[in-house]
Each structure stands twice: as structure tokens, then as C-alpha cells.
DSSP file (Angstrom, degrees, kcal/mol; ACC not computed):
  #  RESIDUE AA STRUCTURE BP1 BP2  ACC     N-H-->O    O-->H-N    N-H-->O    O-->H-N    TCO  KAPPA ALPHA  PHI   PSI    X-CA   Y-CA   Z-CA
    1    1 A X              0   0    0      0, 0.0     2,-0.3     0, 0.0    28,-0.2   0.000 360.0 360.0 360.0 135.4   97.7   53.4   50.1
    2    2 A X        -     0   0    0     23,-0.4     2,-0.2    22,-0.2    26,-0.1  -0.757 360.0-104.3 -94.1 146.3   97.6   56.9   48.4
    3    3 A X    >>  -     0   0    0     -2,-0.3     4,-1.6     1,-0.1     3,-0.7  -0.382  14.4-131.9 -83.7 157.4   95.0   59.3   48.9
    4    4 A X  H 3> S+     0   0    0      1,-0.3     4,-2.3     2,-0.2    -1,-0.1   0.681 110.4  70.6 -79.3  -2.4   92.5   59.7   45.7
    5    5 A X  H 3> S+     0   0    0      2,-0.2     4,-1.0     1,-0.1    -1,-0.3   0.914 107.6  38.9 -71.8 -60.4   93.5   64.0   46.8
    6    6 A X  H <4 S+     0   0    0     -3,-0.7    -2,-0.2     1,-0.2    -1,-0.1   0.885 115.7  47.9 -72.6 -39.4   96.9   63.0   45.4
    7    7 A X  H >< S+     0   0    0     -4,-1.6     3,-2.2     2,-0.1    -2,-0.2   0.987 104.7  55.3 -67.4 -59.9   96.0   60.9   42.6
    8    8 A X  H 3< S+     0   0    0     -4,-2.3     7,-0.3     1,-0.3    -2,-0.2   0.603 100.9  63.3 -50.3 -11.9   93.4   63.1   40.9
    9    9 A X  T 3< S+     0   0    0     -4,-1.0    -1,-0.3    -5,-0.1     2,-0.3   0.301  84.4 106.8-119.7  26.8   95.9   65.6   40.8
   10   10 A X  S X  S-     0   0    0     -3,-2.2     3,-3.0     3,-0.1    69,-0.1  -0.969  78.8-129.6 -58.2  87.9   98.0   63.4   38.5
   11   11 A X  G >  S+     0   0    0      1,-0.3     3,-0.5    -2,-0.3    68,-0.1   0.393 104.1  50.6  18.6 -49.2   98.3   64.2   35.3
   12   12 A X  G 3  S+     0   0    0      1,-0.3    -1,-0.3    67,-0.2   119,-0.1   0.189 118.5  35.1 -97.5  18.9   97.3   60.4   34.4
   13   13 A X  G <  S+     0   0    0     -3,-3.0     2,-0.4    -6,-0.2    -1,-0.3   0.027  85.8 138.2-168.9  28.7   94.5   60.1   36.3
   14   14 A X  S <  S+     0   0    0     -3,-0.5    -5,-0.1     1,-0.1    -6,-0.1  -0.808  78.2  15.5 -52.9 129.1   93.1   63.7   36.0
   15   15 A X  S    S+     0   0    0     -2,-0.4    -1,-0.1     1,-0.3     3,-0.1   0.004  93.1 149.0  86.0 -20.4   89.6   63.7   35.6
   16   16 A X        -     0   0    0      1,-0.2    -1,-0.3     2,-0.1    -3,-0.0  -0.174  57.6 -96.4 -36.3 129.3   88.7   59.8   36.7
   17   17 A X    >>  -     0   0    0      1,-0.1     4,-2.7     4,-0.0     3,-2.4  -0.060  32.1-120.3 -10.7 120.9   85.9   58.7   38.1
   18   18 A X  H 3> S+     0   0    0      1,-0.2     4,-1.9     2,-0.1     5,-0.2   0.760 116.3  63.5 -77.9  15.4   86.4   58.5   42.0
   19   19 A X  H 3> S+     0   0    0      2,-0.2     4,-0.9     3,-0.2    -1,-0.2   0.661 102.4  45.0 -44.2 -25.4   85.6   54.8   41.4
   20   20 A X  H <> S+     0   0    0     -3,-2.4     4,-2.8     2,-0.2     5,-0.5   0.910 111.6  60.1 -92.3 -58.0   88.5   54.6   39.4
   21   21 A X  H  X S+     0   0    0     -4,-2.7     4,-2.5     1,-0.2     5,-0.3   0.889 110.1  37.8 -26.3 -67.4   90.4   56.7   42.4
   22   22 A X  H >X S+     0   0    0     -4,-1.9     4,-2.1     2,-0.2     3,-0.6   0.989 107.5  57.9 -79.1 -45.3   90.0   54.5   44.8
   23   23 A X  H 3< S+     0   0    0     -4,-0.9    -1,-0.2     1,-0.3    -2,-0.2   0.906 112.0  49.4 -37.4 -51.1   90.4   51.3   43.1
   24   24 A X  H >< S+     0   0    0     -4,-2.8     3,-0.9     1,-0.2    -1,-0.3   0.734 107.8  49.1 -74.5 -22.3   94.0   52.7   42.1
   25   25 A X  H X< S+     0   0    0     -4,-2.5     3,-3.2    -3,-0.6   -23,-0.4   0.965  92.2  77.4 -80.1 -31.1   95.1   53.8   45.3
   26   26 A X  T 3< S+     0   0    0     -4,-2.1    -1,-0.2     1,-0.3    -2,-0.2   0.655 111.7  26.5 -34.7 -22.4   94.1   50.6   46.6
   27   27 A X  T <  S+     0   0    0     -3,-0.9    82,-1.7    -4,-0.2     2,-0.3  -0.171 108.0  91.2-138.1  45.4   97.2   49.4   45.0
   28   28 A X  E <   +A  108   0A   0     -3,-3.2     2,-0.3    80,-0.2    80,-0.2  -0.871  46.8 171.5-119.4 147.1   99.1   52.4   45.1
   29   29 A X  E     -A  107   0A   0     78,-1.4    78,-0.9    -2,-0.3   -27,-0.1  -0.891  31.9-116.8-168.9 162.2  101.6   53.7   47.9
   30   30 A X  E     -A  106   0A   0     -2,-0.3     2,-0.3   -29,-0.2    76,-0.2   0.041  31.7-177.4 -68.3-176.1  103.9   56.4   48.1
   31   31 A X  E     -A  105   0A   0     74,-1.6    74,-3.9    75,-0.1     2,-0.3  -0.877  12.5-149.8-164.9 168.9  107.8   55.7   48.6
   32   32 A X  E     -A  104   0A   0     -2,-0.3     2,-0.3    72,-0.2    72,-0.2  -0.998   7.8-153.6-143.8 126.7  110.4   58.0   48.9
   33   33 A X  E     -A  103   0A   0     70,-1.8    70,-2.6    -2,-0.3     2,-0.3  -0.743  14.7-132.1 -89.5 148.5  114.4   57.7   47.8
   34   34 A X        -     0   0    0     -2,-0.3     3,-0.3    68,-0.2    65,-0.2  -0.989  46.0 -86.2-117.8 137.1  117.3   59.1   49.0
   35   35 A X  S    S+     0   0    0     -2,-0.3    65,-0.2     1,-0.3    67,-0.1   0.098 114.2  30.8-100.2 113.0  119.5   60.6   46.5
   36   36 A X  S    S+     0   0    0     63,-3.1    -1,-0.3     1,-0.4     2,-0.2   0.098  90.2 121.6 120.1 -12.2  121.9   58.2   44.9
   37   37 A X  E     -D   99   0B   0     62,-0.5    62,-3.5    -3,-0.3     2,-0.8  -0.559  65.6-120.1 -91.2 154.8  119.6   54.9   45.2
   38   38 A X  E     -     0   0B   0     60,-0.2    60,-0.3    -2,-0.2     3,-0.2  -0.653  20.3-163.2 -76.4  97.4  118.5   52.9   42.4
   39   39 A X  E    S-     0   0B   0     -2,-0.8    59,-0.2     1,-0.3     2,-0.2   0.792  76.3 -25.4 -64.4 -15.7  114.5   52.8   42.1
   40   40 A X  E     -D   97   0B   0     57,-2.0    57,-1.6     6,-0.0    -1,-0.3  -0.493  66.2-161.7 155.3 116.5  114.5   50.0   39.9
   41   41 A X        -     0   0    0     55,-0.2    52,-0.5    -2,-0.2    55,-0.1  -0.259  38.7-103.4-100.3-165.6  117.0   48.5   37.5
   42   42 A X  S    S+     0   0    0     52,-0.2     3,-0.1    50,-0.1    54,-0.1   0.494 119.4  58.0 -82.6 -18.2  116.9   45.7   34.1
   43   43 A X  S    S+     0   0    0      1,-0.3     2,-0.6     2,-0.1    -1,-0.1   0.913 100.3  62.1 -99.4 -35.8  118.5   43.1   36.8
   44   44 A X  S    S-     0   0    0     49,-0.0    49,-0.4     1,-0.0    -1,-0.3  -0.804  88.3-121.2-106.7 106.6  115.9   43.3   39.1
   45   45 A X        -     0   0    0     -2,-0.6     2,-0.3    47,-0.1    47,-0.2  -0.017  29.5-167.2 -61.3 176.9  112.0   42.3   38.5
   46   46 A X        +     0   0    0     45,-1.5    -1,-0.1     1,-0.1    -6,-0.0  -0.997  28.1 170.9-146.7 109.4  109.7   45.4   39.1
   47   47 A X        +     0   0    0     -2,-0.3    63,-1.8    63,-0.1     2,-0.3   0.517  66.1  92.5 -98.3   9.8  105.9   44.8   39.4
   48   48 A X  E     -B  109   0A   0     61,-0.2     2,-0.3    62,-0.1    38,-0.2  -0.744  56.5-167.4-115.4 132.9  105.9   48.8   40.5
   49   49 A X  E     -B  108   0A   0     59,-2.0    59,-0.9    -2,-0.3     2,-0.3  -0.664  19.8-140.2-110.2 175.0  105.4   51.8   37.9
   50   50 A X  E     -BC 107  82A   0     32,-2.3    32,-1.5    -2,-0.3     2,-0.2  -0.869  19.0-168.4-140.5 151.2  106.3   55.4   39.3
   51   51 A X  E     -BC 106  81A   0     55,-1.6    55,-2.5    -2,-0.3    30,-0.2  -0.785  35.8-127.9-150.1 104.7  104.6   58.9   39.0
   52   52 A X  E     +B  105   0A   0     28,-1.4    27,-4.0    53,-0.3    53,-0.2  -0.351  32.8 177.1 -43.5 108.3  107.0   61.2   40.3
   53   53 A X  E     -     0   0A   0     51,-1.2     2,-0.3     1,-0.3    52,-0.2   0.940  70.0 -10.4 -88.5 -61.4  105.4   63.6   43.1
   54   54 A X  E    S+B  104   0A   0     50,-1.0    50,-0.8    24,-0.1    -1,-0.3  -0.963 103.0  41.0-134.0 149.7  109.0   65.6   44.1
   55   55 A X  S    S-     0   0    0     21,-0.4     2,-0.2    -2,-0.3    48,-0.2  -0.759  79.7 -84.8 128.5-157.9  112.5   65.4   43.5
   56   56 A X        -     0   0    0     46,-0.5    44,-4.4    -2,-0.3    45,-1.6  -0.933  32.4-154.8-158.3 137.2  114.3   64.5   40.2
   57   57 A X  E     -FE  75  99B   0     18,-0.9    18,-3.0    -2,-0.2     2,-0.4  -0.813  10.4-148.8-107.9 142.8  115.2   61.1   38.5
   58   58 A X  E     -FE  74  98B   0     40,-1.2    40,-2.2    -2,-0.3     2,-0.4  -0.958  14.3-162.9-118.0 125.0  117.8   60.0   36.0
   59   59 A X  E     +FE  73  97B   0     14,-1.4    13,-3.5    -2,-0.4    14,-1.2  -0.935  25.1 171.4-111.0 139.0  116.5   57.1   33.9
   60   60 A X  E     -FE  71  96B   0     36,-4.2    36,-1.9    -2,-0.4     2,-0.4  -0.857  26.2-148.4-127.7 157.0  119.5   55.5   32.2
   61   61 A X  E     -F   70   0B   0      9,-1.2     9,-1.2    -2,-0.3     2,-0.5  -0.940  17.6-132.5-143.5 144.4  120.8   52.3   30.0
   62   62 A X  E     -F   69   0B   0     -2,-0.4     2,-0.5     7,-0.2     7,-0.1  -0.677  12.8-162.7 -82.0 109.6  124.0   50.3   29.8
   63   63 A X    >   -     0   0    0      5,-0.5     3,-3.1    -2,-0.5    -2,-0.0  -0.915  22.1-137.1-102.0 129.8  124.8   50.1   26.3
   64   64 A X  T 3  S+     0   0    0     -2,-0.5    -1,-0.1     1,-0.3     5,-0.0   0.444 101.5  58.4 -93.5  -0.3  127.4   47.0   26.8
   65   65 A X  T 3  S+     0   0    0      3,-0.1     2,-0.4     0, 0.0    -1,-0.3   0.156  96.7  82.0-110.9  22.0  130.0   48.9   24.1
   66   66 A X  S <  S-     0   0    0     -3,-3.1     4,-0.1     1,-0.2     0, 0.0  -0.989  73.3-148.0-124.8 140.8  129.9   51.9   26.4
   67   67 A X  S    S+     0   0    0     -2,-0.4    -1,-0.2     2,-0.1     2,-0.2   0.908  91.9  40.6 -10.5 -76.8  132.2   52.5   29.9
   68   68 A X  S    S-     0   0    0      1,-0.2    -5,-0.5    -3,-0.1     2,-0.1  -0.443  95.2 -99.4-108.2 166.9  129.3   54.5   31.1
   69   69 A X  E     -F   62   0B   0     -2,-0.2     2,-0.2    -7,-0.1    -7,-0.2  -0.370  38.6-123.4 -81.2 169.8  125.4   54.3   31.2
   70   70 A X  E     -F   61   0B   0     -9,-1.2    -9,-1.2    -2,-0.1     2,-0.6  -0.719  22.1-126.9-113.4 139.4  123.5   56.5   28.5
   71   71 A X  E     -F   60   0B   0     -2,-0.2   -11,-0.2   -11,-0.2     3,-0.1  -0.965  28.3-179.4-111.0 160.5  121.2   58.9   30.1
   72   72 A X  E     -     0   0B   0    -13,-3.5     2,-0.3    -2,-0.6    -1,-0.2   0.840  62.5 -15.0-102.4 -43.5  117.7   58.5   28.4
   73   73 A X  E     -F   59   0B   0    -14,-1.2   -14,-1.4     2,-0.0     2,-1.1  -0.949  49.2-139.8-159.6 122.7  115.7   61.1   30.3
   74   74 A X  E     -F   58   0B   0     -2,-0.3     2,-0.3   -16,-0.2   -16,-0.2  -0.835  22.4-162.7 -98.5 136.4  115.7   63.5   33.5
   75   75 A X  E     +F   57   0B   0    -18,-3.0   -18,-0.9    -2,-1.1     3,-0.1  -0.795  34.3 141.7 -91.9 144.3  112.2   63.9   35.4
   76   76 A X        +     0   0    0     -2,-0.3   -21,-0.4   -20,-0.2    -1,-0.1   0.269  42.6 105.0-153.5 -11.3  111.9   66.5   37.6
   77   77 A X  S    S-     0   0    0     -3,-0.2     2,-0.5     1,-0.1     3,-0.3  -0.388  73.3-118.9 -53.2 142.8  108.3   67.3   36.8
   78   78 A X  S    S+     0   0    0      1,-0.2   -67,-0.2    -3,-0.1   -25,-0.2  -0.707 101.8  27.8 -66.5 121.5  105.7   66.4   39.3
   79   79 A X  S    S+     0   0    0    -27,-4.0   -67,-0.2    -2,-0.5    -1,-0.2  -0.018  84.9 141.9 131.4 -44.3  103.2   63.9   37.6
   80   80 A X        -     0   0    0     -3,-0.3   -28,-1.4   -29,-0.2    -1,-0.4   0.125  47.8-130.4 -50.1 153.2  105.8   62.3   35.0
   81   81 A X  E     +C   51   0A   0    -30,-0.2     2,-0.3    50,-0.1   -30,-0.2  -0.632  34.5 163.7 -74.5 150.3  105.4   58.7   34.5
   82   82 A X  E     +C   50   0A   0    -32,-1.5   -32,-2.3    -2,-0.1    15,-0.0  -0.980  56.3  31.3-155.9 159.1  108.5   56.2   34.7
   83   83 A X  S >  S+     0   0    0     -2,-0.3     2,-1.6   -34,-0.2     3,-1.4   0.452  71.6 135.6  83.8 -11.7  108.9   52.7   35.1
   84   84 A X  T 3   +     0   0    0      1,-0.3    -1,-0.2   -34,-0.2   -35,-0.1   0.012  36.3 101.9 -85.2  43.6  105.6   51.5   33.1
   85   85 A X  T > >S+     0   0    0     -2,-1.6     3,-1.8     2,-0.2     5,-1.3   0.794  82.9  65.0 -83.2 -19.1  106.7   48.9   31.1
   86   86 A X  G X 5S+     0   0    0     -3,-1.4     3,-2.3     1,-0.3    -2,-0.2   0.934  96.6  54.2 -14.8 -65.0  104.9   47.0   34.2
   87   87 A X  G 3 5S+     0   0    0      1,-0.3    -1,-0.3    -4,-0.3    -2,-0.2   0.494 102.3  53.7 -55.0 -16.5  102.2   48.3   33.3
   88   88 A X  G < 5S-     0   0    0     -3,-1.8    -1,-0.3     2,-0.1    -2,-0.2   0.048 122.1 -90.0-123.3   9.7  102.4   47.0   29.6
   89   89 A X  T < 5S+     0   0    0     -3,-2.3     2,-0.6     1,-0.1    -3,-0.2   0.113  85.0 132.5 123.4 -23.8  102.9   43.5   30.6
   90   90 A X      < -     0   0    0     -5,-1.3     2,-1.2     1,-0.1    -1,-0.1  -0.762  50.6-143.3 -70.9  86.3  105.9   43.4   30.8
   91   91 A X  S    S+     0   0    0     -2,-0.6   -45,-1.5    -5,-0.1     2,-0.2   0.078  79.4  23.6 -77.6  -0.3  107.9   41.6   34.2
   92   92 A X  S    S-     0   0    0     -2,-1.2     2,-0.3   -47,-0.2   -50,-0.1  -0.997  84.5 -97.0-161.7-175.7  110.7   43.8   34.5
   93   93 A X        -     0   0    0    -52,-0.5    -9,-0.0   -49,-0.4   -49,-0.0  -0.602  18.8-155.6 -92.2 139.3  112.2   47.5   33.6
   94   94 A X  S    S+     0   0    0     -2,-0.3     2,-0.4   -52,-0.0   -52,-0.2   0.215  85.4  36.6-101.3   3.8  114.5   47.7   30.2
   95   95 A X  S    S-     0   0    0    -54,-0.1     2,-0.4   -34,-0.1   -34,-0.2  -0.865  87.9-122.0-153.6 153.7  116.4   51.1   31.8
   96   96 A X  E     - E   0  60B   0    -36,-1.9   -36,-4.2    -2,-0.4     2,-0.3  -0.884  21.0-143.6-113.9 142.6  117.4   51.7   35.6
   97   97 A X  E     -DE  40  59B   0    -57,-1.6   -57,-2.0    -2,-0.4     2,-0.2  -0.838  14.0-165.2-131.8 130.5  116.0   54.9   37.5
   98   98 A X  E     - E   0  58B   0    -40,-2.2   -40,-1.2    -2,-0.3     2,-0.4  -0.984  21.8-127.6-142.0 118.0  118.0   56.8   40.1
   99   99 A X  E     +DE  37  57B   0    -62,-3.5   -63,-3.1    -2,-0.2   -62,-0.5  -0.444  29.5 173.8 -78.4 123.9  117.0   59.3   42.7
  100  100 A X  S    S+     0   0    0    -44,-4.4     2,-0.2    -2,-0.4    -1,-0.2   0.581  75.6  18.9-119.5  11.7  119.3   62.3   42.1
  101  101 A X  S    S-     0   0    0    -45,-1.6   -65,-0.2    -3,-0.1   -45,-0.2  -0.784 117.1 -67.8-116.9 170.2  117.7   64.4   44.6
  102  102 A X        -     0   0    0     -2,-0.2   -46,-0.5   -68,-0.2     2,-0.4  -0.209  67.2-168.8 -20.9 127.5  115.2   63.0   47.5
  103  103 A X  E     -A   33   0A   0    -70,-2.6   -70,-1.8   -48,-0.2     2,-0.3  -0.752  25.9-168.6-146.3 127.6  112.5   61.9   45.7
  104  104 A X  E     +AB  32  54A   0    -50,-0.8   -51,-1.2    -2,-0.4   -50,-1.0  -0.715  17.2 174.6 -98.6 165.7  108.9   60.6   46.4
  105  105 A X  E     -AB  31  52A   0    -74,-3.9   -74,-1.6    -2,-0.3   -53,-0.3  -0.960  36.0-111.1-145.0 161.4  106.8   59.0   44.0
  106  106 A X  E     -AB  30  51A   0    -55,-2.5   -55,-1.6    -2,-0.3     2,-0.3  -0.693  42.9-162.0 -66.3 143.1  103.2   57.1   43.6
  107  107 A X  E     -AB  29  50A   0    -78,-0.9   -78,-1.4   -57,-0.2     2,-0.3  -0.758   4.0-153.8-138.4 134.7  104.3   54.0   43.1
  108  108 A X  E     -AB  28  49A   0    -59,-0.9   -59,-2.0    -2,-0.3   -80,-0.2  -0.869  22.7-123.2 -69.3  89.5  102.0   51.6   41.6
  109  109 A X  E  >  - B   0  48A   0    -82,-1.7     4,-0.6    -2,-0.3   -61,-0.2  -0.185  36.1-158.4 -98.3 137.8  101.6   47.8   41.6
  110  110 A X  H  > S+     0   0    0    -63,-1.8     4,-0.5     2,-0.2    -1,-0.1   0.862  89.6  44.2 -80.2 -59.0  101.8   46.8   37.4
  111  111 A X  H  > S+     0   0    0    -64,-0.2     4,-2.1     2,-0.2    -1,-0.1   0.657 116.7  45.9 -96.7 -17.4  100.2   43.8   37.0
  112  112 A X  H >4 S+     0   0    0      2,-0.2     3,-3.0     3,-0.1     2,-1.7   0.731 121.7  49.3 -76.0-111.8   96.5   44.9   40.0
  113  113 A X  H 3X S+     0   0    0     -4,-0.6     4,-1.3     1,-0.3    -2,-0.2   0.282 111.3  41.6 -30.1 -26.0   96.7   48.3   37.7
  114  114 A X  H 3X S+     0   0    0     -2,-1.7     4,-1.6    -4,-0.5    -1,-0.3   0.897 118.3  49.4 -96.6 -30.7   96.8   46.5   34.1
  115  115 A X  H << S+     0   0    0     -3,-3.0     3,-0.3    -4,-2.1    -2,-0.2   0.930 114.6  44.1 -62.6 -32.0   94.1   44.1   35.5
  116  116 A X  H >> S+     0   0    0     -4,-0.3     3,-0.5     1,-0.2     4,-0.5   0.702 118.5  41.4 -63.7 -41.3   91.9   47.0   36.8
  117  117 A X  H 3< S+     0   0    0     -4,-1.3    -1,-0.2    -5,-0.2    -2,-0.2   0.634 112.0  50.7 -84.0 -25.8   92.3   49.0   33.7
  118  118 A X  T 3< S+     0   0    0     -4,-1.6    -2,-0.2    -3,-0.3     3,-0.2   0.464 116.3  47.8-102.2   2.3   91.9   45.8   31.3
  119  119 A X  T <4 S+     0   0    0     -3,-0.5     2,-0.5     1,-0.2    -2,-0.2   0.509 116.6  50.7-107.1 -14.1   88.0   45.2   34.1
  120  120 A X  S  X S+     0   0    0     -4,-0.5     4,-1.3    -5,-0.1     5,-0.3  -0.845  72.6 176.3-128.5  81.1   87.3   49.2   33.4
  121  121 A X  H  > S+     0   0    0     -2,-0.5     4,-1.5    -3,-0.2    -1,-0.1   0.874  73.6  50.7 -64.5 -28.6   87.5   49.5   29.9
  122  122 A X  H  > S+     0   0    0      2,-0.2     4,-1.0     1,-0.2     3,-0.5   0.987 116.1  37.7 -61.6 -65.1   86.5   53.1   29.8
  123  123 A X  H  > S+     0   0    0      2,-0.2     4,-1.0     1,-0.2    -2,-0.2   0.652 111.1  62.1 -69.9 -10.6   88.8   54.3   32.3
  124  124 A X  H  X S+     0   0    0     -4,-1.3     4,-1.1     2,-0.2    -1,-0.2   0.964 104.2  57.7 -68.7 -41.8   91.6   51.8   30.8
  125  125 A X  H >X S+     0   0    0     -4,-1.5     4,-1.1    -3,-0.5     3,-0.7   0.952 106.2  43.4 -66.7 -55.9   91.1   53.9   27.6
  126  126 A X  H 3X S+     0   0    0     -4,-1.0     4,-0.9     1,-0.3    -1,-0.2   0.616 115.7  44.3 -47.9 -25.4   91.9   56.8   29.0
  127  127 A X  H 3< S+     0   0    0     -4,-1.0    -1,-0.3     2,-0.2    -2,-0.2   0.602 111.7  51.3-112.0   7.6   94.8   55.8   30.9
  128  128 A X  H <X S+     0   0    0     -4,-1.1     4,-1.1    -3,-0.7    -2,-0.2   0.368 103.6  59.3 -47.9 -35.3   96.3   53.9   28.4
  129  129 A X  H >X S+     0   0    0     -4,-1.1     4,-1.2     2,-0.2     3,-0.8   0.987 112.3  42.0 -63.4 -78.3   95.9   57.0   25.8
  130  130 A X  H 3X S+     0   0    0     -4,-0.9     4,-1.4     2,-0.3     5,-0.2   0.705 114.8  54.2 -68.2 -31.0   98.3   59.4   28.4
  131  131 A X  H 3> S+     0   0    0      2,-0.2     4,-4.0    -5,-0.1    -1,-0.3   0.946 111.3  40.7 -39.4 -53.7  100.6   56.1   28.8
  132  132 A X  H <X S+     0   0    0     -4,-1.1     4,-0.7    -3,-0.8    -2,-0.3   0.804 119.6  48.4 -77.9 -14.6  101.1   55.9   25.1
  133  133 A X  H >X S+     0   0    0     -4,-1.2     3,-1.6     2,-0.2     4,-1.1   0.988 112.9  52.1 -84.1 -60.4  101.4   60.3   25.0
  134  134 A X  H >X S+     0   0    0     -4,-1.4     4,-2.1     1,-0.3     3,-1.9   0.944 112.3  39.9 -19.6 -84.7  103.8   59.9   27.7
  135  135 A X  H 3X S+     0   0    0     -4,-4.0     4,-1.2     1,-0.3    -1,-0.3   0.680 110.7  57.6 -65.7  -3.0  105.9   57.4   25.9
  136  136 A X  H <X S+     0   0    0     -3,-1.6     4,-0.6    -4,-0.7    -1,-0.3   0.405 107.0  47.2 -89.7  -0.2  105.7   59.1   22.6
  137  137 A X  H <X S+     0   0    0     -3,-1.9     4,-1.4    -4,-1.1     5,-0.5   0.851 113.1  58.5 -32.1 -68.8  107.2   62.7   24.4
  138  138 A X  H >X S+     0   0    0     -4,-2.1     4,-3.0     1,-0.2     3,-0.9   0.824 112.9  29.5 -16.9 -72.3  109.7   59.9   25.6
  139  139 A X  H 3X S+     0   0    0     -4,-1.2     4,-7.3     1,-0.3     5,-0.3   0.933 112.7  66.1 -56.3 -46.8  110.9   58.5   22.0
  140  140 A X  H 3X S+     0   0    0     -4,-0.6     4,-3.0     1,-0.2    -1,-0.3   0.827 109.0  36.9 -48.2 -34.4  110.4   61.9   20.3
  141  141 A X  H <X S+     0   0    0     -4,-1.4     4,-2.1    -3,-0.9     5,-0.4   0.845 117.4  51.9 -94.4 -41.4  113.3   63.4   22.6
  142  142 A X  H  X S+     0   0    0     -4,-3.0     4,-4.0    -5,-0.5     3,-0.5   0.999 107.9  53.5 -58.6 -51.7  115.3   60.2   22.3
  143  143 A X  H  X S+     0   0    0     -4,-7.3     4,-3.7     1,-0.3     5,-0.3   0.970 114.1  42.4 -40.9 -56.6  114.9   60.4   18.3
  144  144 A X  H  < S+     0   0    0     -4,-3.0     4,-0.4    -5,-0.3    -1,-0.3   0.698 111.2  53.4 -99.1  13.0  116.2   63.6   18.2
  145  145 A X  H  X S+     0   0    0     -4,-2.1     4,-4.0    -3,-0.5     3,-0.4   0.813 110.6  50.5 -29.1 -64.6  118.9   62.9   20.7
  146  146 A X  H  X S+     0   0    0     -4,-4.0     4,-2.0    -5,-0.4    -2,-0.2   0.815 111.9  42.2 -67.0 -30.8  119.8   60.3   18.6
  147  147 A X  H  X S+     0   0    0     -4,-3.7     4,-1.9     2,-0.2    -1,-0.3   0.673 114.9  56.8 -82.3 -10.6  119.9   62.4   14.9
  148  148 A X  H  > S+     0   0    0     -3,-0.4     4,-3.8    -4,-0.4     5,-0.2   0.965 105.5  46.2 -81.3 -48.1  121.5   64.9   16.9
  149  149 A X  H  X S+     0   0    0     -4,-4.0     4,-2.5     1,-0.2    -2,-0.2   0.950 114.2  45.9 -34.6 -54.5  124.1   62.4   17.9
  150  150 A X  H  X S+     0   0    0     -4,-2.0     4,-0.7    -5,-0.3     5,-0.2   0.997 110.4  55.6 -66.4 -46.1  124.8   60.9   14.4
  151  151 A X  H  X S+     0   0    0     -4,-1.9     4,-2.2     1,-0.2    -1,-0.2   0.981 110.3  43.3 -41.2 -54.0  124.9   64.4   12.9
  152  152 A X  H  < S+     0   0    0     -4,-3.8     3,-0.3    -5,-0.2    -1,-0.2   0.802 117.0  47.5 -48.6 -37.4  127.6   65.3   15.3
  153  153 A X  H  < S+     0   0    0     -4,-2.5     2,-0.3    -5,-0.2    -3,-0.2   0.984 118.6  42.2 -81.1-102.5  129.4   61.9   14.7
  154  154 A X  H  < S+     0   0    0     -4,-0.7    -2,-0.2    -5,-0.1    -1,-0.2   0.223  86.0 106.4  -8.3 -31.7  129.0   62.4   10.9
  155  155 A X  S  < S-     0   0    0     -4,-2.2     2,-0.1    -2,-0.3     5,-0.1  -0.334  73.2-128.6 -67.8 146.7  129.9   66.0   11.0
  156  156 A X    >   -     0   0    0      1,-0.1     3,-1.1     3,-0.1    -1,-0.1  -0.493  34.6-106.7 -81.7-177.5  134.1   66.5    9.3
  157  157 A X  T 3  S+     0   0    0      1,-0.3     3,-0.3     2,-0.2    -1,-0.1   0.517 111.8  67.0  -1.0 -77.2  136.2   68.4   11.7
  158  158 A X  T 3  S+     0   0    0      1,-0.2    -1,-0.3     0, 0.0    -3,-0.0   0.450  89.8  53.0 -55.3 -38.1  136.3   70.9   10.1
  159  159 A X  S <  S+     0   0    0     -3,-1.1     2,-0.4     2,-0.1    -1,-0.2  -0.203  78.0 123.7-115.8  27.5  132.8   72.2   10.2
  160  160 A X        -     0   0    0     -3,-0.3     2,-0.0    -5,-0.1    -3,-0.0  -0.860  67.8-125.0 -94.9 132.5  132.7   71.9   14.2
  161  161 A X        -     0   0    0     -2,-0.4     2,-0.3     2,-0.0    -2,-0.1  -0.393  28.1-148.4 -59.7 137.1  131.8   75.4   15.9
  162  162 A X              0   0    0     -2,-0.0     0, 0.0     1,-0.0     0, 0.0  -0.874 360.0 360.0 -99.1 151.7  135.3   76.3   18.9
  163  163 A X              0   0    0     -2,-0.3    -2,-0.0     0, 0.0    -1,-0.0  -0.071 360.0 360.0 -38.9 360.0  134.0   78.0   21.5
């Protein structure tokens, strides 16, 4: 169990009710990686969502025409969210997370958090608004990742900067 000290001073769960506090740590506990392990891949179901306390994570995906995995996103922030397509109903993680320092995290049970948020509709709204800002940071950096890519791809030859 995590203490409601540690949650409230979470980014997603600033300002909650401590009713809400303690109900979510009730199905919360910390964990800690050592630097090269996999938190949680696409092969493996996940009921656990992550809020990064220290360290830094590489979230990645194996695009099946590529040699290597893509990476999507580093965290290194305390607070970020990862892993919460749990949380959205979903029964396992569409990207793999990798600790590439030490890292602890919150890590959350998915399917107790979506029922508890979907039995406290007031606090569900709120933490469901800072999910959906969270994953729309997310896309936004992936979007322009992605035009940057096609530009580059698109660009002739010619018009490429040398060093």
C-alpha cells in the first residue's frame, strides 16, 4: 500500500479528497526496477498502471517492418503517467516500458482503480480529465515526431543541412 503523503503529491491525484487517497492506495503499491528490466510489455497482460516517483523509463513499440523498437517517449519526470491503458479498460499494454535507470513507481491495480473512479463520479472526473491531458502531451509529441519524420523522409538530398 502507498501512503496518501505520496499520492497527494502526484500530479494525478493532486488536490483529492483524502477519501479518494485512501481508497487508491488501498490498491496501490510502490515497486522498484533495476535498470534494463522490462515493466511491462504487449506479450504480457498488465492489470498495473505506473506513476513514475524516480528514475527514468523508455516506453517503446516494435513496428514488425523495423530491426529495432521505436522509442515513443522518455519519462524522467516524477509524477508522469505510463502504462494506463489498464486503466481505460483495456487488458493489456500496446508499448513495452523499460527501466533505464533504477526506477520506482506507484504502481496501480487498473481494473480496482477504473471501478473506484467509475463508484466516485466526481473524483473519476477529475482523474480521468489529467489521464486524457496526459495522453494528449503524449500524441502531441508523437504527431510531431511523426511530421518531423516524413518531412525528413520527404526532404531531396539536396536540401539536407552537413554538419
Amino acid at each position: 500500500m502507498v501512503d496518501m503523503k505520496t499520492l497527494s503529491g502526484l500530479e494525478l491525484f493532486v488536490g483529492l479528497p483524502d477519501r479518494a487517497l485512501t481508497a487508491i492506495a488501498a490498491f496501490s503499491e510502490k515497486k522498484r526496477y533495476a535498470p534494463g528490466e522490462i515493466i511491462f510489455s504487449p506479450e504480457r497482460a498488465s492489470e498495473w498502471a505506473f506513476l513514475l516517483l524516480q528514475g527514468s523509463v523508455r516506453l517503446t513499440v516494435h513496428a514488425t517492418s523495423l530491426p529495432e523498437p521505436v522509442t515513443l517517449a522518455s519519462l524522467e519526470t516524477p509524477g508522469q503517467a505510463f502504462g494506463f491503458s489498464t486503466v481505460l479498460g483495456q487488458g493489456h499494454h500496446n508499448s513495452s516500458a523499460e527501466a533505464v535507470t533504477a526506477v520506482e513507481a506507484v504502481a496501480i491495480n487498473g481494473p480496482r482503480f477504473l471501478d473506484y473512479l467509475e463508484k466516485d463520479p466526481d473524483v473519476g472526473y477529475v482523474v480521468m480529465r489529467r489521464v486524457a491531458g496526459a495522453l494528449s502531451r503524449r500524441l502531441a509529441t508523437l504527431r510531431r515526431h511523426l511530421l518531423e519524420t516524413i518531412i525528413d523522409y520527404e526532404r531531396p538530398p539536396s536540401t539536407i543541412p552537413e554538419n
